[in-house]
Structures are given as structure tokens and as C-alpha cells.
C-alpha positions in Angstrom: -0.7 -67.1 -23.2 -3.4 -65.4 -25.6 -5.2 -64.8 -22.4 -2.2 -63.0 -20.6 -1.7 -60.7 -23.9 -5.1 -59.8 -23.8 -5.3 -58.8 -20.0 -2.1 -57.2 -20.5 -3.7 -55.4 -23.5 -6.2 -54.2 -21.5 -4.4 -52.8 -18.4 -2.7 -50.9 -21.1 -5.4 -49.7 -23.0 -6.8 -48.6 -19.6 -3.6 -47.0 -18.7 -3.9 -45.0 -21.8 -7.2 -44.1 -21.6 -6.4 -42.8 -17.8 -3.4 -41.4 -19.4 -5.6 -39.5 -21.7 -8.1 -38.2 -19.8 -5.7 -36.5 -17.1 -4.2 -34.8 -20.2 -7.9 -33.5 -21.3 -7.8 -32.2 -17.7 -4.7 -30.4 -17.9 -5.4 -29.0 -20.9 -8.3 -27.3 -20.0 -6.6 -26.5 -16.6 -3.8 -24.5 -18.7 -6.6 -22.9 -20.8 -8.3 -21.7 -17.9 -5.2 -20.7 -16.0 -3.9 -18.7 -19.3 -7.2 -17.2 -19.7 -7.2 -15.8 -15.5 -3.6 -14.4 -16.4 -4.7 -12.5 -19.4 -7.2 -11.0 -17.2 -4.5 -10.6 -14.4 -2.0 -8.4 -17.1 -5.2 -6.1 -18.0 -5.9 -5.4 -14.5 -1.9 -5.0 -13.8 -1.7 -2.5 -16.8 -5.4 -1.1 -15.1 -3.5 -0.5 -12.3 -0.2 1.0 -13.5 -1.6 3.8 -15.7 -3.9 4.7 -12.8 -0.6 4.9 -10.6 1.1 7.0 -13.1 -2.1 9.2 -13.0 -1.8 9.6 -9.6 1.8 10.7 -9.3 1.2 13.3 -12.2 -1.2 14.5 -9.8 0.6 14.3 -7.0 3.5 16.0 -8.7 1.4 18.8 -9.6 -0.3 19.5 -6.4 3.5 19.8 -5.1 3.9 21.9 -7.5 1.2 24.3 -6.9 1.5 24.2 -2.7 5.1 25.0 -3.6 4.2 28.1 -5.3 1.5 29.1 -2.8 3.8 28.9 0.1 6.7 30.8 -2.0 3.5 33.6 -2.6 2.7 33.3 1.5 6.2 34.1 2.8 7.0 36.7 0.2 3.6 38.1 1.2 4.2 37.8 5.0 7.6 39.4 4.2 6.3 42.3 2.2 3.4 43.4 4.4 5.9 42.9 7.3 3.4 40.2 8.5 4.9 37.3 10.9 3.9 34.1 9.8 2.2 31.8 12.9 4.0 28.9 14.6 1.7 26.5 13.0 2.9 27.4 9.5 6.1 27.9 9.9 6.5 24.5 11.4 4.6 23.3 8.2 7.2 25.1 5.9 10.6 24.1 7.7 9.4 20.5 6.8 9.0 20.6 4.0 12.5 22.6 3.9 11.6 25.9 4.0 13.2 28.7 6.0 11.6 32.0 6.0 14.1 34.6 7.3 13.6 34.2 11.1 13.6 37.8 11.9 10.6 38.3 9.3 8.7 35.1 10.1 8.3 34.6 14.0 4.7 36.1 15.1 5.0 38.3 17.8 4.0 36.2 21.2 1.0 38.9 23.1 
């Protein structure tokens, strides 16, 4: 009976110990995994602010081709200068449309 109590204290003690150790193992697994998201938000938050840098950009170069192409056709329409096929189609994408009778080149 003592004998049976001590191999039963001894599965258990190695049971625990097993126990243990896979616990040590996690731990340091969630330490590690913590630490790589910590890295992961700084390089999220890396990323964002260089996204919002790049639309302000973007925004602004809009901004300043709108202008230019509002400063072509009122050129074009001032100096009685047609604007060419190629920029014309450029403009009405981007929903612009010069007065036709001003805009059209002449075809030689």
C-alpha cells in the first residue's frame, strides 16, 4: 500500500513537473509573441503616417495640375490657341470641358 502511494506520488510529482515546464514554455512563448506585436504596432503606425504623407502629397499635386490645366485652357482660350487631341482627351477625364469651339486644333 506504502509502495502504491509512493508510485502514485511520483507519477504526480512528474505530472507536475511536466505541467510546469510546458507553462515555463508558454510563458516565454507569450513574452516573445507580445514582444513581435509591439514591434508589429510600431511598424503599423510606421506605415500609416507614411500613408497620410503620401495622400497630403497626392492631394497637393491634384491641386497644383488642377491649376496648371485651368492656366492652360484659359491660356489656349486667350491666345485663340486650340488645344491638341492629346490634351484634351487628358482634360475631359479628368472632367474638364474646354469650350469645344475654342479647344479643337485645327486638322492640316
Amino acid at each position: 500500500m506504502q509502495r502504491q502511494l509512493a508510485t502514485r506520488t511520483k507519477i504526480c510529482q512528474r505530472r507536475g513537473e511536466i505541467l510546469q515546464s510546458k507553462l515555463r514554455s508558454q510563458s516565454c512563448e507569450i513574452d516573445r509573441l507580445e514582444a513581435e506585436n509591439s514591434e508589429q504596432r510600431q511598424n503599423n503606425n510606421v506605415l500609416q503616417l507614411e500613408v497620410a504623407r503620401l495622400k497630403r502629397a497626392q492631394r497637393t499635386n491634384v491641386q497644383d495640375l488642377a491649376h496648371l490645366a485651368a492656366w492652360l485652357v484659359s491660356l489656349a482660350n486667350a491666345k485663340g490657341v486650340a488645344l491638341d487631341p492629346a490634351t484634351l482627351d487628358i482634360l475631359n477625364r479628368r472632367g474638364w470641358h474646354p469650350s469645344k469651339r475654342q479647344a479643337r486644333a485645327a486638322r492640316p
